[in-house]
C-alpha positions in Angstrom: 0.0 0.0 0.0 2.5 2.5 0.7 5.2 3.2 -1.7 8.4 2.2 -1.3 9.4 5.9 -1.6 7.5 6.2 1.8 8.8 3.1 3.4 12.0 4.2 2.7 11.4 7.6 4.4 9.6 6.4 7.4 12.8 4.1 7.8 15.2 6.8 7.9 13.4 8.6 10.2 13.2 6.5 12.5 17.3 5.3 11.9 17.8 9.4 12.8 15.3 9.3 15.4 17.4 5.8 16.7 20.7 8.2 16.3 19.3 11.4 17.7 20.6 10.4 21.3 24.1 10.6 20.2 23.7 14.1 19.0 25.0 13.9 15.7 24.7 14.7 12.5 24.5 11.8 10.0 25.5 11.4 6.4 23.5 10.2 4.1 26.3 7.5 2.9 26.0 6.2 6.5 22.1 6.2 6.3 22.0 4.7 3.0 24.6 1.7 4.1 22.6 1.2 7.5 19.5 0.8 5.5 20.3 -0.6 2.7 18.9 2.0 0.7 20.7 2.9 -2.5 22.5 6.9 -1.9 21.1 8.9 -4.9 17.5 7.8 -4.3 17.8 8.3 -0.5 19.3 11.9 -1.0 16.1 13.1 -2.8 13.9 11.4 -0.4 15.4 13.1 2.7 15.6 16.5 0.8 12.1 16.3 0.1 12.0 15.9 3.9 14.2 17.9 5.1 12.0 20.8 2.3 9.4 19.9 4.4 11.0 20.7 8.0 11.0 16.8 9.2 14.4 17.0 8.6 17.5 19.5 8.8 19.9 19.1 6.2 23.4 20.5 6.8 25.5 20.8 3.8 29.1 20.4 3.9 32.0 17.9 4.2 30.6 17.2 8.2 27.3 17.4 6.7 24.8 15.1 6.7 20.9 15.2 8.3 18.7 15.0 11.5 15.9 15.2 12.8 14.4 18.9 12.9 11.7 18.4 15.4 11.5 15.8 18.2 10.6 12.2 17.0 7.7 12.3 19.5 5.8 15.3 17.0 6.6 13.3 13.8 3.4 11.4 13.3 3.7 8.5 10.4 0.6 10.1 8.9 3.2 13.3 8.5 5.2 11.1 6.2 2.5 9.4 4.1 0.9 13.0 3.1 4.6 14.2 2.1 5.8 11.8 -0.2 2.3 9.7 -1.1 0.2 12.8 -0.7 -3.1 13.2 0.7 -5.1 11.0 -1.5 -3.4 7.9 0.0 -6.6 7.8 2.4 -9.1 8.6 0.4 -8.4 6.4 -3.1 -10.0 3.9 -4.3 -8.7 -0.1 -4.0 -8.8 -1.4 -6.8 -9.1 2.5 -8.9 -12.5 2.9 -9.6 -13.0 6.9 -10.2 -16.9 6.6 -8.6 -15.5 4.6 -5.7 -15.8 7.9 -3.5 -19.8 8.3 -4.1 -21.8 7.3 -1.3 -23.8 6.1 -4.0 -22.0 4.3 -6.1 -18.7 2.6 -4.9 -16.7 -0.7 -6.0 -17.6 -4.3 -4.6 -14.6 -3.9 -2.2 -15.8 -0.8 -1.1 -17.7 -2.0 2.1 -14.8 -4.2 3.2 -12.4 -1.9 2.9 -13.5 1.0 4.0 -13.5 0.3 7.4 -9.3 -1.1 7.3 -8.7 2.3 5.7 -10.3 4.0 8.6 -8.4 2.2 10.9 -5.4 2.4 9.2 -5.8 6.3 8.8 -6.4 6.4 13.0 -3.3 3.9 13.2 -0.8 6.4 11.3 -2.4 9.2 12.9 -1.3 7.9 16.3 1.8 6.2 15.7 5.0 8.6 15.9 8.5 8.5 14.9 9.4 8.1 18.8 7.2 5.4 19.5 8.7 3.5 16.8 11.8 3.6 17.3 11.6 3.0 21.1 9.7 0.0 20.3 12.7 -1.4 18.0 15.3 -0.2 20.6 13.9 -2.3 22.9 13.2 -5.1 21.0 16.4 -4.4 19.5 15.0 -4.9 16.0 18.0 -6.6 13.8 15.0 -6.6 10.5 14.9 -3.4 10.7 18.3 -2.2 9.2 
């Protein structure tokens, strides 16, 4: 569902966010190794953040990015509507244009709606903090 554009943006968050306590500033070379992420499309993703104040970018040979608010006000809902966009939420399944109608919607429509909704609350909740306590104290070897 999301792209991998936003996966990959949510992830490096939360590797900055995972970082943040050793007050550094991290280059993107390092972020893209840690996450296996390849550099050039990483760099565009975290300007894009970084455009949108999620991120700080500090140019430079010590340069590199952080976080540019705490991790606790970044929701993952923040994210989605950055790089997805807004319509993320609000699209049909399986792309039918009248899916929207209250009228007229596709035979997935009824089923889905309601995972959507919860999905929506879900992101809305979840923060960049909160994830990446939860994988410091599970000490999450997936993740990078």
């Amino acid at each position: 569902m999301l792209s991998n554009t936003c996966k990959y943006a949510i992830r490096a968050c939360i590797f900055l966010a995972l970082e943040e306590n050793r007050s550094r500033i991290i280059g993107i070379k390092e972020i893209s190794k840690a996450l296996n992420i390849p550099t050039p499309f990483l760099g565009k993703i975290l300007q894009v953040l970084a455009k949108n104040k999620i991120l700080r970018s500090i140019k430079g040979p010590n340069g590199g990015f952080t976080l540019a608010v705490p991790p606790s006000q970044i929701k993952m809902m923040d994210i989605v509507n950055i790089i997805d966009g807004g319509d993320f939420f609000n699209s049909c399944l399986i792309g039918v244009a009248s899916c929207s109608s209250e009228e007229e919607h596709c035979p997935i429509h009824p089923h889905y709606s309601p995972i959507r909704e919860q999905l929506k609350k879900l992101f809305n909740e979840q923060n960049i903090e909160s994830l990446a306590n939860e994988i410091h104290h599970h000490a999450h070897k997936v993740f990078i």
